[in-house]
C-alpha positions in Angstrom: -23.1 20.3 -33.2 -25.9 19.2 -30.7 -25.0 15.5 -29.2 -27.9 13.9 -31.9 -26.7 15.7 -35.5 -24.6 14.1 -37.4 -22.4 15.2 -40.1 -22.3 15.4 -43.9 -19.7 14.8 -46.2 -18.8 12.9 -49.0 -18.8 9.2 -48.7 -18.2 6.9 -51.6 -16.7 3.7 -51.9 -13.0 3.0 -53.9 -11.2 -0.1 -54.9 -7.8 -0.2 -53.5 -6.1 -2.0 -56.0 -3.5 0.5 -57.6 -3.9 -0.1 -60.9 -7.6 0.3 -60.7 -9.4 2.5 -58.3 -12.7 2.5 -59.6 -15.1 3.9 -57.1 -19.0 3.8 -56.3 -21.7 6.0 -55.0 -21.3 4.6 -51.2 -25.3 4.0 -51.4 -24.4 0.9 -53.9 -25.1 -2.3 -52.8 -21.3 -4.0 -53.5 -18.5 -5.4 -51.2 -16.0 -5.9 -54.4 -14.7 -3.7 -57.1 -17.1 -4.4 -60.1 -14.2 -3.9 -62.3 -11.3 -6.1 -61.2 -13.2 -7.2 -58.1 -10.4 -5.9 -55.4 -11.2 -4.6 -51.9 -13.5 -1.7 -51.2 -12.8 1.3 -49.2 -14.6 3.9 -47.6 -13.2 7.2 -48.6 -14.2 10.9 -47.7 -14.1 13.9 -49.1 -13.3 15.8 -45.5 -14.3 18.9 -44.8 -11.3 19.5 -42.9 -12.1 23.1 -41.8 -14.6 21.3 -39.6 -11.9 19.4 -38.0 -9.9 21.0 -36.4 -11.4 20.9 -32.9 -12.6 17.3 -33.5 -10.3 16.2 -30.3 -12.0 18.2 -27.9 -15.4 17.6 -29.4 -14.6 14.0 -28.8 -13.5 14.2 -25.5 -16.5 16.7 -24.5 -19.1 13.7 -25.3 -17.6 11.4 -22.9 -19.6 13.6 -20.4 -22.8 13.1 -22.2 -25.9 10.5 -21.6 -27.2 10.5 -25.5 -26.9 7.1 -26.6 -24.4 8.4 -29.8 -22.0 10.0 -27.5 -22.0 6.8 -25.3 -21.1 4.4 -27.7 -17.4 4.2 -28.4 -18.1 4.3 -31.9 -20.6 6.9 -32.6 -18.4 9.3 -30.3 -16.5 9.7 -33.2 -19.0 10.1 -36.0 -17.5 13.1 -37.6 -14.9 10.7 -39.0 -17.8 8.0 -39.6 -19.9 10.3 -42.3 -21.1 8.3 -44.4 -24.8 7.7 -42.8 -27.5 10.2 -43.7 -30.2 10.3 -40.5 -29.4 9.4 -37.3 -32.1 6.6 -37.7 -30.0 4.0 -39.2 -28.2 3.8 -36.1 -28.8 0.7 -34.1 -26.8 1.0 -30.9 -25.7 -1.4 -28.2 -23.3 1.0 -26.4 -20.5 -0.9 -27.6 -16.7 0.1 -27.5 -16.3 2.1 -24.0 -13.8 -0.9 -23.1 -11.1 -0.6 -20.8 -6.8 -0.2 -20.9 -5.5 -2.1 -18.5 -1.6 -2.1 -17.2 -0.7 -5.8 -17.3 2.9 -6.4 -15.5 2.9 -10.1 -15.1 2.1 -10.4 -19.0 5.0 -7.8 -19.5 7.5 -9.5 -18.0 6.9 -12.9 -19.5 7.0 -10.6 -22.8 10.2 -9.5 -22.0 8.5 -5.7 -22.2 8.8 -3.0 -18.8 5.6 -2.5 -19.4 2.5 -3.7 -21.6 -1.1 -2.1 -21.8 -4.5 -4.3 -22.8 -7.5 -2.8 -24.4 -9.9 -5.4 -23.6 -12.6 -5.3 -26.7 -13.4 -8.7 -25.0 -15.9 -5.7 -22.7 -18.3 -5.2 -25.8 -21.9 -6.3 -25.3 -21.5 -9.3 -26.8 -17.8 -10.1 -25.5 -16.1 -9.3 -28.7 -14.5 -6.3 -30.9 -16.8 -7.8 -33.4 -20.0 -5.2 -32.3 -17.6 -2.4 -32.9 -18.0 -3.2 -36.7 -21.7 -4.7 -36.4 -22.9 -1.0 -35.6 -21.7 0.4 -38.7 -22.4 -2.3 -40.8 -25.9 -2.8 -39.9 -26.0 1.3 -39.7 -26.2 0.7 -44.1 -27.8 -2.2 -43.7 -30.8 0.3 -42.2 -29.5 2.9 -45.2 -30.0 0.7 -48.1 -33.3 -1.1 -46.6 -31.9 -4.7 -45.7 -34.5 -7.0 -44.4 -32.0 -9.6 -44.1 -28.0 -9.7 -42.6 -26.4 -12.8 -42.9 -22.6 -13.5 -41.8 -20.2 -16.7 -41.8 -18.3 -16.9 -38.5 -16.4 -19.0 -36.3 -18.6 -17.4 -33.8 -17.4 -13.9 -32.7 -19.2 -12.2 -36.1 -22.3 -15.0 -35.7 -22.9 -13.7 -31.9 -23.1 -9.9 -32.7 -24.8 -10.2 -36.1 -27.3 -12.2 -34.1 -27.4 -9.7 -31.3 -27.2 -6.6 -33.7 -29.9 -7.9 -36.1 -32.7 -8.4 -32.8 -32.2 -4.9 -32.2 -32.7 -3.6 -35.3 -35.4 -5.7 -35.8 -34.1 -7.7 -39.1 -33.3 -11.5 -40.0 -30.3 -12.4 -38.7 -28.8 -15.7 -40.8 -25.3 -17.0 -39.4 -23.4 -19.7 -41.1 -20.8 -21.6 -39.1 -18.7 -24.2 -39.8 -19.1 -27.7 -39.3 -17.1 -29.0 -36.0 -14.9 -26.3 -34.1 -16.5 -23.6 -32.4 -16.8 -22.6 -29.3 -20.3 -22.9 -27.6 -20.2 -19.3 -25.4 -20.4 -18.1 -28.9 -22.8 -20.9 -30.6 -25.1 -20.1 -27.5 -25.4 -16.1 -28.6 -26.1 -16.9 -32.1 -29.3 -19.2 -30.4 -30.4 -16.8 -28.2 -30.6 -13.8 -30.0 -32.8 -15.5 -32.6 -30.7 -15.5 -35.7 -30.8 -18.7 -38.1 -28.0 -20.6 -37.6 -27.0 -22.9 -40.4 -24.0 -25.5 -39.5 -22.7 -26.5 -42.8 -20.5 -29.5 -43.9 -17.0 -27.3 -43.9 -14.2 -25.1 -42.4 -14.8 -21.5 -42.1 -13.8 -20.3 -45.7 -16.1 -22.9 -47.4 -19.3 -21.1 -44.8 -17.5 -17.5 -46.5 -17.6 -18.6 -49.9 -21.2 -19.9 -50.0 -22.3 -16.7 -48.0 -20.8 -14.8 -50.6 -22.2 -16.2 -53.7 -25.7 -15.8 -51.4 -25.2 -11.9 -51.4 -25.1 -11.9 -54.4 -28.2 -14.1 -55.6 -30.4 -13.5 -53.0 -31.5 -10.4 -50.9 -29.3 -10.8 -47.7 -26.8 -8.1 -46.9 -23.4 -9.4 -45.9 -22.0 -8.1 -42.9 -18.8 -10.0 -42.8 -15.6 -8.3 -42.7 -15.2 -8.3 -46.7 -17.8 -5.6 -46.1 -16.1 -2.6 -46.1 -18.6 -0.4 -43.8 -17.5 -3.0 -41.0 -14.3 -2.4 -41.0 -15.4 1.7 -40.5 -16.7 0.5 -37.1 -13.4 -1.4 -36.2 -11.9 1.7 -37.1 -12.6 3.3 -34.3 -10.9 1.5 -31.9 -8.1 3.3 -32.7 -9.7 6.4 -32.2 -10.4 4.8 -28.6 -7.4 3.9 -27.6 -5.8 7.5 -28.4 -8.6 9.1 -25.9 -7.8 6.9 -23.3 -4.0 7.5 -24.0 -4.9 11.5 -23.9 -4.2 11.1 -27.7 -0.6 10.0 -26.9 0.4 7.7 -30.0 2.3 4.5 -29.0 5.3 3.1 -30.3 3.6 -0.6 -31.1 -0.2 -2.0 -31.1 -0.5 -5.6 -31.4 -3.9 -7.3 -32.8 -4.3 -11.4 -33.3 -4.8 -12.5 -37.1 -7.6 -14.4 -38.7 -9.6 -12.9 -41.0 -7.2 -9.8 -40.5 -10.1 -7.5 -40.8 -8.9 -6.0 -37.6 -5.0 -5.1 -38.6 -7.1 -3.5 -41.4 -9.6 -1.3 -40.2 -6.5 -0.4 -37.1 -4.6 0.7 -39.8 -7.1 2.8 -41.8 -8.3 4.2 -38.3 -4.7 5.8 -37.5 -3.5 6.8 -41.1 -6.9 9.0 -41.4 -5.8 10.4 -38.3 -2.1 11.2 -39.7 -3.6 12.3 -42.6 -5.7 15.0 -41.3 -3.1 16.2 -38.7 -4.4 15.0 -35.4 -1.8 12.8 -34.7 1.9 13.5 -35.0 3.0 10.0 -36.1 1.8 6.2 -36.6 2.7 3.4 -34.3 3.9 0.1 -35.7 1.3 -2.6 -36.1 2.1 -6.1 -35.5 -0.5 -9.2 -36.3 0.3 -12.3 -34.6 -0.9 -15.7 -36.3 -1.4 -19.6 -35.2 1.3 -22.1 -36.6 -1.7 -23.8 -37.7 -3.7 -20.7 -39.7 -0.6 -18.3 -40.8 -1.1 -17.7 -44.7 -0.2 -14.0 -44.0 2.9 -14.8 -42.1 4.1 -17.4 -45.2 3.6 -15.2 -47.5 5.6 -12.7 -45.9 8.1 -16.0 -45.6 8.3 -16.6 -49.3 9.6 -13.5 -50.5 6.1 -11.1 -50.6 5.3 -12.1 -54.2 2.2 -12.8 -55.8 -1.2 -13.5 -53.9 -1.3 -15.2 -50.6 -1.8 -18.9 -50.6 -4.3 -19.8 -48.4 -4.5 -22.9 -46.2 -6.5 -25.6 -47.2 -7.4 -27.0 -43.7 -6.6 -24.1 -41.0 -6.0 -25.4 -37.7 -5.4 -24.0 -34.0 -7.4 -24.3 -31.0 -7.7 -20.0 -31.0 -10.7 -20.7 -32.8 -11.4 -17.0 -33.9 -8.4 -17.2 -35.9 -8.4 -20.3 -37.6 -9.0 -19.2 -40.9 -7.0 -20.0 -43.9 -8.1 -17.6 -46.7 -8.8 -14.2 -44.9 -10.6 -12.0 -47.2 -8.8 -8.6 -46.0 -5.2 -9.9 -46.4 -4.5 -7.0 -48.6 -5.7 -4.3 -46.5 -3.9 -5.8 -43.9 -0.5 -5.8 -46.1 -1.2 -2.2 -46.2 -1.9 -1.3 -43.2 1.9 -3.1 -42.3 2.9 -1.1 -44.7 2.1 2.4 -43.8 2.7 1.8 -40.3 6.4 0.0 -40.7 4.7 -3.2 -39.3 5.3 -7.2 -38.7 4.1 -10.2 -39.1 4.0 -13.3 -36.5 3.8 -16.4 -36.1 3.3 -18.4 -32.7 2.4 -22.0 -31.8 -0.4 -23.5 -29.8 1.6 -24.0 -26.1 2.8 -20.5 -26.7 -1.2 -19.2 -26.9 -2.2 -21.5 -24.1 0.8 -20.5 -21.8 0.1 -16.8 -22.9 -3.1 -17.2 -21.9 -2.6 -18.2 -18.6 -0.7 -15.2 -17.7 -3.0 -13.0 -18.3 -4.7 -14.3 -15.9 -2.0 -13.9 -13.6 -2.9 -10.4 -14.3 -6.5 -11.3 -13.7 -7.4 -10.8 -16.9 -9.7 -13.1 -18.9 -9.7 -13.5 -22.8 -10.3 -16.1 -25.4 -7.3 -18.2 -26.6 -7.1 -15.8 -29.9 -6.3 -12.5 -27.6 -3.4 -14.1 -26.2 -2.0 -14.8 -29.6 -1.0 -11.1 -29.0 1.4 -11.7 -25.4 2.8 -14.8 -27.1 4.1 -12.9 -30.5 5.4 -10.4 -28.1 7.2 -12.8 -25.8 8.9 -14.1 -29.3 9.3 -10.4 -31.3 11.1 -9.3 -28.0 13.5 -12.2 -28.4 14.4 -11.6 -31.9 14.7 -7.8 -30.9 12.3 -6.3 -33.3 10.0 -4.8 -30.0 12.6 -3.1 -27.9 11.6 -4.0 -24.2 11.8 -0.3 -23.4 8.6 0.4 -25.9 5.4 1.9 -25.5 2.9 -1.2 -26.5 -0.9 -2.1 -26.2 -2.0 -5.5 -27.0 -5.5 -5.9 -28.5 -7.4 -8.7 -26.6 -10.2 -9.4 -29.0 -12.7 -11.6 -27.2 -14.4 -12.5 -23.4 -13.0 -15.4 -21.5 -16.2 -17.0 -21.4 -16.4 -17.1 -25.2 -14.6 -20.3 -24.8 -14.7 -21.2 -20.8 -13.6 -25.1 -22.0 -10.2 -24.1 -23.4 -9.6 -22.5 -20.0 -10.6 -25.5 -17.9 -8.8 -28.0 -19.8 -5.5 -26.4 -20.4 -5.7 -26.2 -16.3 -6.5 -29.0 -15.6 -3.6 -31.1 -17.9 -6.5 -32.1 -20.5 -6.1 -29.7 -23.2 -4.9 -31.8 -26.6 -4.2 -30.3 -30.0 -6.7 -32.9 -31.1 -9.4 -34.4 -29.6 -12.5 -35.6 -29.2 -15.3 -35.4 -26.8 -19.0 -36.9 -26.0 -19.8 -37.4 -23.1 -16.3 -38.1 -21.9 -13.0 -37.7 -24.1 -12.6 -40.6 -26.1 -9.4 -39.7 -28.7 -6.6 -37.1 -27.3 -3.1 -36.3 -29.0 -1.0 -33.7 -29.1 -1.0 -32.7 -25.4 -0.2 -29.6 -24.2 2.0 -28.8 -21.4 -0.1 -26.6 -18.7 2.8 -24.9 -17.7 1.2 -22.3 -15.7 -1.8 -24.9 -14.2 -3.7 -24.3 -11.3 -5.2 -27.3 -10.5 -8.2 -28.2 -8.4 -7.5 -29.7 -5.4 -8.7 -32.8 -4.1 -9.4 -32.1 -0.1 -11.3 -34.1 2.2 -15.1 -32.4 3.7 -13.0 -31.9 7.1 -12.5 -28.7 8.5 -9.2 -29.8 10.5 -7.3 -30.4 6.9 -8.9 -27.4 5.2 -7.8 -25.0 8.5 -4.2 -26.7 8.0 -4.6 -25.9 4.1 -5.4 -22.3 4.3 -2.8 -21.7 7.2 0.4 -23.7 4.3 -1.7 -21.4 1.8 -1.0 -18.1 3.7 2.7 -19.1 4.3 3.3 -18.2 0.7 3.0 -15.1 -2.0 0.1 -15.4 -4.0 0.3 -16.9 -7.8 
């Protein structure tokens, strides 16, 4: 197959409730089952004869300069066929990012060892644009003029960024208060409208929702299941750059748990069609604050997950309290033999900070993943002999002020800010701060600085 054809197969779209599975012509404009209005998948009817050197073909385009085989997620389009011309693909050359050993991070984990896959290294400093390529790839299939997200900003910046290039409106709604301005400031730039409504992130998914369906704007949020075909593929990633060596554990931050989803899709295709030996086990980390999936794996597993009304954690990316893909996400546990936890705000902020002893930046969210490790190591469910690779889902500048004010003793579980902080409680403890120093413009006291500094090891 030459680097720009891509394949055929049958694509169509099923509802993955069990006692339903109704499915669509994948051309249909739907995110919900029309029947009992459950999830959507994408499914395939694979032509596995085609297969069966997929590996090598894969690994083959990695030496290759056309923009398909560059991108981290077109790479892998023989397990992505559901678009029909190579023309609805709008391509930022996103995926590519790197594995990284982290050792400080492992051994506040309790782990020997711990890998990173930084998705924070997409072109717009999320694992979001993994998703946004395929999404907007039937956007450009079924003639959307218009994308439109809600977001706490990750979705908002690469919808925004996505939409420019392919030369559509972009509309982003975000919610009222919280979000981070390194991802407000995308949303701006890229030229998408960006409507700030009066409400937390579910009440900017619920109206976005009802406006997919009244007007003509194509929904690209997770709930959108030709998103979660992009997200996919970091799985597929990973295994390359692990010379398609499975690991025993993959850990991935929770919020609208489209991510645990599309993971878990992405290695049980690869079971299923015999190019990997086994699964790993998943585990999805949430905040104390915005953990419906972890209390409803708390009360007993029974009927549908009650969300929370007012979601609240400083990891901003996941504060969601209604995520739309909790049942793909129980799935994907499922299959893969997975868990479910829960960590607190001090534990993300002092998570955080060590990955910076490994210098290694990442949004509060990411390091959701080192803190659920540091506490499923101490309740022996990771064995700290295990293979493991934590998912760090955003950039550090995504949210620099997080960063600066956990360092600097500031950092409050509530607060607010104009033009100096006038209400703070619920300080947290900068465990791991490194402080600005106050020193004097004289070059005597700085030499005698640097000469104390050199007496000791590094941070």
């Amino acid at each position: 197959m030459s680097s720009e054809g891509f394949p055929r197969a049958t694509a169509y779209l099923q509802c993955i409730e069990t006692t339903c599975r109704a499915t669509y012509d994948a051309s249909e404009r739907i995110y919900t089952c029309e029947q009992c209005g459950g999830l959507l998948d994408v499914q395939y009817e694979w032509q596995r004869a085609r297969l069966f050197d997929v590996l090598e073909t894969f690994d083959a385009r990695r030496a290759s300069f056309h923009p398909h085989d560059t991108s981290g997620v077109w790479r892998f389009r023989e397990l992505l066929p559901f678009v029909t011309s190579p023309a609805q693909i709008v391509t930022l050359g996103e995926g590519n990012t790197p594995v990284w050993d982290a050792p400080r991070s492992a051994g506040y984990a309790g782990l020997k060892r711990l890998a990173v896959k930084h998705q924070g290294l997409n072109p717009t400093g999320s694992f979001k644009d993994n998703g946004m390529t395929t999404g907007m790839a039937q956007a450009r299939r079924l003639g959307a003029r218009a994308v439109a997200c809600a977001s706490t900003g990750n979705t908002s910046a690469s919808l925004a960024a996505y939409a420019a290039r392919a030369g559509v409106h972009g509309i982003v709604f975000i919610p009222g208060g919280r979000i981070a301005y390194g991802k407000l400031a995308q949303s701006l730039d890229y030229g998408a409208v960006t409507l700030q409504i009066e409400g937390n992130f579910d009440d900017a998914m619920r109206l976005v929702r009802e406006l997919a369906r009244t007007t003509p704007l194509y929904l690209l949020n997770s709930v959108n299941p030709f998103r979660l075909e992009g997200q996919k593929t970091i799985a597929f990633e990973l295994l390359q750059q692990r010379r398609w060596r499975v690991p025993d554990w993959v850990v991935v931050p929770g919020g609208n748990l489209g991510n645990v989803s599309a993971l878990g899709k992405g290695f049980k295709e690869l079971h299923n069609l015999g190019l990997i030996a086994r699964l790993p086990r998943l585990a999805v980390v949430q905040a104390e604050g915005a953990a419906p999936l972890a209390q409803w794996y708390a009360a007993g597993q029974t009927g549908n997950l009650a969300p929370v009304a007012r979601p609240k954690t400083l990891a901003t990316a996941i504060q969601i309290g209604n995520p739309v893909s909790w049942l793909k996400a129980v799935r994907a546990l499922e299959w893969t033999n997975g868990v479910c936890a829960v960590v607190s705000e001090q534990e993300i902020a002092d998570a955080k900070a060590m990955l910076g002893r490994d210098g290694i930046g990442c949004e509060p969210a990411s390091a959701a993943t080192v803190a659920g490790l540091r506490r499923l190591v101490s309740e022996r469910v990771v064995d700290p002999d295990a293979d493991v690779v934590a998912i760090l889902t955003g950039n550090a500048l995504k949210d620099p002020d997080f960063t600066v004010q956990y360092h600097t003793g500031q950092l409050y579980t509530d607060a607010e800010r104009e033009t100096h902080l006038t209400h703070a409680e619920g300080k947290l403890v900068p465990t791991f701060a490194n402080t600005p120093r106050q020193v004097p413009a004289d070059a005597t006291v700085l030499r005698q600085v640097i000469l104390d500094l050199l007496e000791t090891p590094p941070a």
